[in-house]
C-alpha positions as CSV (number, residue, x, y, z in Angstrom):
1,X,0.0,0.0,0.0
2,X,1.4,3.4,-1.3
3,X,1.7,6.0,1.2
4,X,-1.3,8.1,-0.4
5,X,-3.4,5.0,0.0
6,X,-2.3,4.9,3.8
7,X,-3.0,8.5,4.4
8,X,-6.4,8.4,2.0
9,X,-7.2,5.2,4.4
10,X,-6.6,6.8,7.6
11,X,-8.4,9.9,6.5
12,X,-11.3,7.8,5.6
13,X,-11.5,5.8,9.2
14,X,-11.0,9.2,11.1
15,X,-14.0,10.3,9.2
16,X,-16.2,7.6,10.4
17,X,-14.9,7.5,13.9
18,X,-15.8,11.1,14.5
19,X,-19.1,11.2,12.3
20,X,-20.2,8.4,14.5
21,X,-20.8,6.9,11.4
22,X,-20.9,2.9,10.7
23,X,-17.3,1.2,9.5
24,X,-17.8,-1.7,7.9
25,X,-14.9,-3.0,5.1
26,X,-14.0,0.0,3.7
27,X,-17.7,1.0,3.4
28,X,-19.1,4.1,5.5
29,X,-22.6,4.2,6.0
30,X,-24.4,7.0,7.7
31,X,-26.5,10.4,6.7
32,X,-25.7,13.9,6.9
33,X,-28.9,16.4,7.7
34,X,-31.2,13.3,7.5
35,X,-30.1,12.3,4.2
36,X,-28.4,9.1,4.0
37,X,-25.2,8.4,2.0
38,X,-22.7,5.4,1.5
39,X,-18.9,5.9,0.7
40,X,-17.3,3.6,-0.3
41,X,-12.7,3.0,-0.3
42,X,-11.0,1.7,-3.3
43,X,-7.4,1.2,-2.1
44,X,-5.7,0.2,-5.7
45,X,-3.7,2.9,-7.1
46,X,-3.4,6.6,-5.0
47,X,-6.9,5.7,-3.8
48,X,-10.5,6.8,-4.4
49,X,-13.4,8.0,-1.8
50,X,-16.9,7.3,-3.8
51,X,-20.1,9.0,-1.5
52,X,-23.2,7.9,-2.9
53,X,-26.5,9.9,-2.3
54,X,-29.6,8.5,-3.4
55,X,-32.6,11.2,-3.1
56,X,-35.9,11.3,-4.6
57,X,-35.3,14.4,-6.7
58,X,-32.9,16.2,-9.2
59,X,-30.4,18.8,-8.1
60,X,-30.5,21.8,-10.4
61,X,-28.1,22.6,-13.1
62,X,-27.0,25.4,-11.1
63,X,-26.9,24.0,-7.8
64,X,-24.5,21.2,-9.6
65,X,-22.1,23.8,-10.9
66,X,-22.6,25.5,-7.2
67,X,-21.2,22.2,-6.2
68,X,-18.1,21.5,-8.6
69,X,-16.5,24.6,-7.7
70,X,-17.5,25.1,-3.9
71,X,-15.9,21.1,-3.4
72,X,-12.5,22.1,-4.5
73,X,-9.2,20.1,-5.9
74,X,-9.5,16.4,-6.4
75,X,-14.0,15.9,-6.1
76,X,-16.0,15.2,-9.2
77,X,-19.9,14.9,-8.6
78,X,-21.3,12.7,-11.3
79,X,-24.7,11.2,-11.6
80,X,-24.7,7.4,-11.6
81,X,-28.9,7.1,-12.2
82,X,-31.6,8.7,-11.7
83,X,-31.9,9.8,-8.3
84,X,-28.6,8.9,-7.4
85,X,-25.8,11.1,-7.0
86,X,-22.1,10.7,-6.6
87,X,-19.3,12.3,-5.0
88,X,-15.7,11.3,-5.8
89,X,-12.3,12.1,-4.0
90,X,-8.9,11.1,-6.4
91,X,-6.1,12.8,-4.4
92,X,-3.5,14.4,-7.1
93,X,0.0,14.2,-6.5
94,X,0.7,18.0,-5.7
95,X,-2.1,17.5,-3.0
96,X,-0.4,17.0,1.0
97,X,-3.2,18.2,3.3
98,X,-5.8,15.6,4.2
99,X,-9.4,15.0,2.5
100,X,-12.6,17.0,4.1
101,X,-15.0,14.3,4.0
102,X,-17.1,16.0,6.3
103,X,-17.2,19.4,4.5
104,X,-17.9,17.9,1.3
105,X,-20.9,15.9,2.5
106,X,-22.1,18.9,4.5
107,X,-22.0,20.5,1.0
108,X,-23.9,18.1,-0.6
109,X,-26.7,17.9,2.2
110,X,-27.0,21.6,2.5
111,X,-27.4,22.1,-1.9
112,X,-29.4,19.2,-1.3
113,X,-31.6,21.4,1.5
114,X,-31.8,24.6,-1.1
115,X,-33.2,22.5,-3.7
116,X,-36.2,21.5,-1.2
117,X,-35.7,17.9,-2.4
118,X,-37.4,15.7,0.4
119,X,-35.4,13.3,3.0
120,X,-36.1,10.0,2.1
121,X,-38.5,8.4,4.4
122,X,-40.5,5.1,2.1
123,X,-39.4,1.7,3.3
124,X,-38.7,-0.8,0.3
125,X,-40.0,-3.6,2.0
126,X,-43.3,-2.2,2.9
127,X,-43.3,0.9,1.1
128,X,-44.6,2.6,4.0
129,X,-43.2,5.8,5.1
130,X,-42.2,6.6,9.0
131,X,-38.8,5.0,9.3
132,X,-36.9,4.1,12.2
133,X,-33.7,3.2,10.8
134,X,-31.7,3.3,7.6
135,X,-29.7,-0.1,6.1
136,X,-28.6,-1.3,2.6
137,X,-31.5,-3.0,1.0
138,X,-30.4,-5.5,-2.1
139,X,-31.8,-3.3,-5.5
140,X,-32.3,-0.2,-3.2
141,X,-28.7,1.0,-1.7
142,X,-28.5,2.3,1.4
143,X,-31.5,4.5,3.1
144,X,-34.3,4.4,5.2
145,X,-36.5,1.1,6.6
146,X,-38.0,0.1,9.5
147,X,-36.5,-2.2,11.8
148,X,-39.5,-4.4,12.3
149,X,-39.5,-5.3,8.5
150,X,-36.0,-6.3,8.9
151,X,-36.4,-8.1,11.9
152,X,-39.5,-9.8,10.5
153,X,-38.0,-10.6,7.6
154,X,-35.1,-12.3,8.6
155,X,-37.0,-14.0,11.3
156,X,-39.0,-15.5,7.9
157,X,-35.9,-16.2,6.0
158,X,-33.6,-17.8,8.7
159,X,-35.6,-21.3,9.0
160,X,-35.7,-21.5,5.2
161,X,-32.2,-21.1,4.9
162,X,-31.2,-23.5,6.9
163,X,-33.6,-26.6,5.9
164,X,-33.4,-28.5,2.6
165,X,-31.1,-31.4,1.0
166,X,-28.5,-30.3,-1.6
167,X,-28.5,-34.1,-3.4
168,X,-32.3,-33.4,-3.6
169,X,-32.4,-30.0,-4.8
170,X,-29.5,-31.8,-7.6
171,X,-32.4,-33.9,-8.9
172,X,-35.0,-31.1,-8.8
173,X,-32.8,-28.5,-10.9
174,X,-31.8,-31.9,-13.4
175,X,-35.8,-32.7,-13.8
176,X,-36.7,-29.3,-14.2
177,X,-33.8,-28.3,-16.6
178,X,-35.1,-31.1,-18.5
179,X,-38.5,-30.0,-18.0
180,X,-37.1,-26.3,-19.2
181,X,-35.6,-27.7,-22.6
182,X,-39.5,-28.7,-24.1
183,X,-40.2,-25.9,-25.8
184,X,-37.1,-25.2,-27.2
185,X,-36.9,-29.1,-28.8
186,X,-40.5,-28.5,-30.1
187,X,-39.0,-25.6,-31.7
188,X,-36.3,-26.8,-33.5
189,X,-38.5,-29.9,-34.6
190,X,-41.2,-27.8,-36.1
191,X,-39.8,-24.6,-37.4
192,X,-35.5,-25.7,-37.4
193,X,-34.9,-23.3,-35.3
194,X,-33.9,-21.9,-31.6
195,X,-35.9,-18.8,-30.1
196,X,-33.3,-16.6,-28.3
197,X,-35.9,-16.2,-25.5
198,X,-36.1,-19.7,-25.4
199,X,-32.7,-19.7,-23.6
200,X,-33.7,-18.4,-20.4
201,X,-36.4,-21.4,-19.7
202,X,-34.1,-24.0,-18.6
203,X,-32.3,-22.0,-16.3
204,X,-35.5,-20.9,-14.4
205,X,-36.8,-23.9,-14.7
206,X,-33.6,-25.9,-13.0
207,X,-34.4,-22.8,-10.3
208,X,-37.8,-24.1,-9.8
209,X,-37.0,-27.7,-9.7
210,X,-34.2,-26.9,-6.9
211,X,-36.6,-25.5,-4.7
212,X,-40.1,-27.6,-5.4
213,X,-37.8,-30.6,-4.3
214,X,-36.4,-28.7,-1.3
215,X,-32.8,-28.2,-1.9
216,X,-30.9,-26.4,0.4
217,X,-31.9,-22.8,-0.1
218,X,-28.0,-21.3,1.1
219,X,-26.5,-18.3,-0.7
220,X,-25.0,-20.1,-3.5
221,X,-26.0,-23.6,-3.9
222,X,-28.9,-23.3,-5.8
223,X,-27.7,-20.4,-8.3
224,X,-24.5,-22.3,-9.1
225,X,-26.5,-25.6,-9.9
226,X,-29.1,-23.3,-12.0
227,X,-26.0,-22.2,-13.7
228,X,-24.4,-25.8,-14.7
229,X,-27.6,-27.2,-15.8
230,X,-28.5,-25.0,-17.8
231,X,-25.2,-24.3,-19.3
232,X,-25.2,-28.1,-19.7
233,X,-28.5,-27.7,-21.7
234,X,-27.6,-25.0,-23.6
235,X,-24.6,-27.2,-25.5
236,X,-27.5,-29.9,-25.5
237,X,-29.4,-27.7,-27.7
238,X,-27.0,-26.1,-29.8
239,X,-26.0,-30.4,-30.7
240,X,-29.5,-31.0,-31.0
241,X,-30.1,-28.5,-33.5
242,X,-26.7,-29.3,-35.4
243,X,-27.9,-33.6,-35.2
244,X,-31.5,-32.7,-36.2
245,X,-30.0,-30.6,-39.1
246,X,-27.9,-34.1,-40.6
247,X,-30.5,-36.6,-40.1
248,X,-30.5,-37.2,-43.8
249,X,-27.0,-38.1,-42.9
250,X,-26.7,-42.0,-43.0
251,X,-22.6,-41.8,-42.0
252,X,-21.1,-41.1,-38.7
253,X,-18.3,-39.4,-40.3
254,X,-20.9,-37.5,-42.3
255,X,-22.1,-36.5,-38.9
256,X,-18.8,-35.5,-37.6
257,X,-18.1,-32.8,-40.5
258,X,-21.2,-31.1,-40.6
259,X,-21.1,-31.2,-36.4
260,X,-17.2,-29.6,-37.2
261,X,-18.6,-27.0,-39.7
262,X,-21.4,-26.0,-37.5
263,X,-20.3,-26.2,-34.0
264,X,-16.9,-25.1,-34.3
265,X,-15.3,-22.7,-32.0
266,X,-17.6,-19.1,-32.8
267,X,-20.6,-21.4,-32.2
268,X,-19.7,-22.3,-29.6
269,X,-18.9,-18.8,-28.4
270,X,-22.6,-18.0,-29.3
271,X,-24.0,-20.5,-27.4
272,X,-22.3,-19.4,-24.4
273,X,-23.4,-15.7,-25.4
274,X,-27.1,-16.9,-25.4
275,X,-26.5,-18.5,-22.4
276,X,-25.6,-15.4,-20.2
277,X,-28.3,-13.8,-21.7
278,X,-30.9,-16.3,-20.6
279,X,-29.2,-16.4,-17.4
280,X,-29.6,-12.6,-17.1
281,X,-33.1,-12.6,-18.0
282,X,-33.7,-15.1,-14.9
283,X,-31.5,-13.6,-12.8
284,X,-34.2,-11.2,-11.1
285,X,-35.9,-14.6,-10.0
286,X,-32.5,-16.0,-8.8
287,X,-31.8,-13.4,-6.2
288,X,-35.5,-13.3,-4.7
289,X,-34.4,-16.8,-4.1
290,X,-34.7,-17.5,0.0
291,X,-31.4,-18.5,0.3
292,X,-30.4,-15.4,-1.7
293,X,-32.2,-12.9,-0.2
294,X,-31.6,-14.6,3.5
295,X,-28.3,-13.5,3.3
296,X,-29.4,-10.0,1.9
297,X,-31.6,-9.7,5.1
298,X,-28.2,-10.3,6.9
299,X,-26.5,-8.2,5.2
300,X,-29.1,-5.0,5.9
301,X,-28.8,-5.7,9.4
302,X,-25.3,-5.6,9.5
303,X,-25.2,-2.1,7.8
304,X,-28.2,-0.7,9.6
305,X,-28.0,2.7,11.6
306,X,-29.8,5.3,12.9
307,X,-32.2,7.9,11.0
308,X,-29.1,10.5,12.0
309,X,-26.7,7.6,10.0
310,X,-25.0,7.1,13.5
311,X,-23.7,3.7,14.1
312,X,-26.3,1.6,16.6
313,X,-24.3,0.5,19.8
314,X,-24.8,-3.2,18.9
315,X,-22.8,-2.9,16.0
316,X,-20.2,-0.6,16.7
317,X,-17.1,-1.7,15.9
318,X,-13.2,-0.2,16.8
């Protein structure tokens, strides 16, 4: 670690220690004037700061501009989406004095303030408004909840979690990734062809199968087996289509070429490309998977503060 990166580091922990804010692996998360914001260390290089801000609202051109000059050498404010707002800290190398964290979020809160856009207050697990707390929600980044939904909801999850049979859930995901490959067969029998939607069946399906036969519902056991199966079934299609295409063929070796012509490497490589793009189309059902979001739960307790983003005395840590 440079000495820049030492000094950025030490900067970054001093900042959290007097903020009161929560410290947990290089990720601060607290609020400044009610509005929540998560920073985040990247140690490669001289080192980065990231704050995040997410806000129902737009800051104003000029209020943005206000910004950029009033933050000073080495900040950029970008917007990452809509509704969230980002402040960055690269240290140059003519800069020796240390980072103001706490002036730049200040900054951000009080343009935040002039632009009259609301404190966040809607829970994304109830969507009710009248929080207690704020935490890191999986899909909604760090900001306000209430504690009973989070307690309630891992007191849901936990059981789920921990119940189930791997070799079961194995024969589930197999019987449904075979389940999942139907339509595509019926496909390539009746029109010679392989619908691109198609491709994102048997991965849902080996999903399905995984949990209707009670496999263990852990963090990664039943994505990872998704995964192989229907990996597994997408070469299974692509050598379907390529044998259904020679059956004319009466010689092996007849088979052989056209399976060399037409399966060679690049189809191969588009197989694989169909495949991740199946496996992104069923990925929203793969992480509201129990075991998946079980550990989410977890996670948003871990990271949970105070409405004032000051670090609850349960999970303070030196």
């Amino acid at each position: 670690m440079s000495a820049a990166t030492s000094s950025l580091t030490a900067a970054f922990s001093a900042f959290a220690r007097e903020g009161g804010y929560l410290l947990r692996d290089n990720r601060i998360y607290g609020a400044c004037r009610r509005y929540p914001f998560e920073a985040a260390l990247a140690s490669h290089g001289r080192g980065a700061v990231c704050f995040f801000f997410r806000i129902n609202g737009i800051l104003s051109a000029d209020r943005l501009k206000s910004l950029r000059e009033t933050l000073g050498q080495g900040w950029t404010i970008g917007v990452v989406s809509s509704g969230t707002y980002s402040l960055t800290y690269k240290p140059t190398r003519e800069q020796n004095e240390s980072p103001d964290f706490a002036g730049a979020v200040e900054h951000m809160a009080k343009a935040l303030q002039a632009d009259r856009i609301p404190v966040p207050d809607t829970c994304p697990l109830c969507q009710k408004t009248g929080c207690d707390a704020l935490a890191k929600v999986q899909d909604f980044g760090f900001g306000p909840v209430h504690r009973s939904c989070l307690r309630k909801a891992e007191k849901t999850l936990r059981p789920v979690r921990a119940s189930g049979s791997r070799a079961l859930g194995l024969i589930g995901a197999l019987l449904g990734t075979l389940v999942g490959l139907i339509p595509s067969i019926f496909t390539i029998v009746l029109l010679d062809r392989v619908f691109l939607l198609a491709y994102a069946i048997p991965p849902l399906c080996a999903f399905q199968g995984y949990k209707l036969l009670h496999g263990r519902m852990d963090r990664h056991a039943p994505l990872v087996t998704a995964a192989l199966f229907s990996l597994a079934a997408t070469l299974f299609l692509g050598l379907g289509h390529c044998a259904y295409a020679a059956q004319g063929l009466s010689a092996p070796a007849q088979l052989l070429e056209l399976w060399s012509a037409r399966y060679g490497l690049g189809e191969l490589l588009k197989e694989l490309l169909v495949w991740v793009f199946g496996s992104w189309l069923a990925w929203g059902q793969f992480s509201r998977s129990s075991g998946y979001a079980a550990h989410s739960i977890q996670t948003s307790l871990d990271t949970m503060t105070d409405r004032n983003g000051k670090a609850l005395a349960s999970s303070k840590r030196t």
